[in-house]
C-alpha angles and dihedrals in degrees: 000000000000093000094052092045082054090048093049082054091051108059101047098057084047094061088036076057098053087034085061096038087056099042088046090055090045087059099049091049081055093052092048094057088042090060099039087058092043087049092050083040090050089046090051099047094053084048081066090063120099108268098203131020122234106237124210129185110259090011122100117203116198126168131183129188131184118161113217085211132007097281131027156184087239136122162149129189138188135186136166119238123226084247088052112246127113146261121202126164135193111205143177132192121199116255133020141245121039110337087044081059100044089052100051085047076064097047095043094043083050100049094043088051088059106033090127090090084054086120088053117057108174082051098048089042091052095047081045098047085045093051104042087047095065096046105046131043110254094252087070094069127151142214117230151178131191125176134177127205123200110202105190086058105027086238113156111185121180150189114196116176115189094323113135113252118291107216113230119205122212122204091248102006153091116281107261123216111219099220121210111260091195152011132290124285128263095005084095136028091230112034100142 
């Protein structure tokens, strides 16, 4: 009687073994995938990165980028406008990982489709903020800067909402913090 009674114990934790076994390969399939579309996700998201600077006689352009995770709410931006100054824009959108991405692919879609105001910051923020606005909750707000130089006259005019203070440097002088000159993005309908 006892050996059956151990039989019937083991088996079935025999079977909760291979039950286990099965659930915990399972999991790791699903981490695999997980990965491989936060790989791809990671890959698309650094395709959305300028591939070339604009360069400019007596102006230095240098970015940096360094995800804290995969993905991210991250990003910077230039373009070149048809007067031929530039355009370039440090952003941040709350949160990380992949809604953080998805929203910054929004951002970044909204203030290319209206680069046009790019000589006109306050403007462009204002369309953006709108925008986003509408498309987002206003928990999902971002930081962002947007500058525009001017080369022909050394002009540099700048929107910043909410981003921390960009530095910059001057041939001879002390470095200058670009203050924000209004709130975040999205969280309001009117931030500039």
């Amino acid at each position: 009687f006892e050996i059956n009674s151990l039989g019937e114990q083991f088996n079935q934790t025999l079977d909760e073994l291979l039950k286990r076994t099965e659930e915990v390969e399972k999991e790791k399939i699903h981490r695999e995938r997980l990965a491989q579309q936060f790989k791809i996700g990671h890959e698309i998201q650094r395709s959305m990165l300028p591939a070339s600077l604009p360069a400019f006689s007596g102006l230095e352009l240098a970015p940096g980028y360094a995800a804290a995770q995969e993905v991210s709410g991250d990003l910077y931006d230039f373009f070149e406008a048809e007067s031929g100054g530039v355009g370039f824009l440090l952003g941040d959108v709350c949160g990380k990982g992949l809604g953080a991405a998805l929203l910054v692919a929004n951002l970044q879609a909204t203030i290319r489709s209206q680069r046009e105001l790019a000589g006109q910051p306050a403007r462009l923020l204002e369309r953006i903020n709108r925008l986003f606005f509408h498309s987002t909750r206003p928990e999902h707000f971002a930081t962002l800067f947007f500058g525009f130089y001017e080369p022909a006259t050394q002009m540099l005019c700048y929107v910043n909402c909410g981003h921390p203070p960009p530095v910059l440097l001057h041939a001879n002088d002390a470095p200058e913090l670009l203050a924000p000159t209004a709130t975040v993005l999205g969280a309001f309908e009117h931030t500039v």
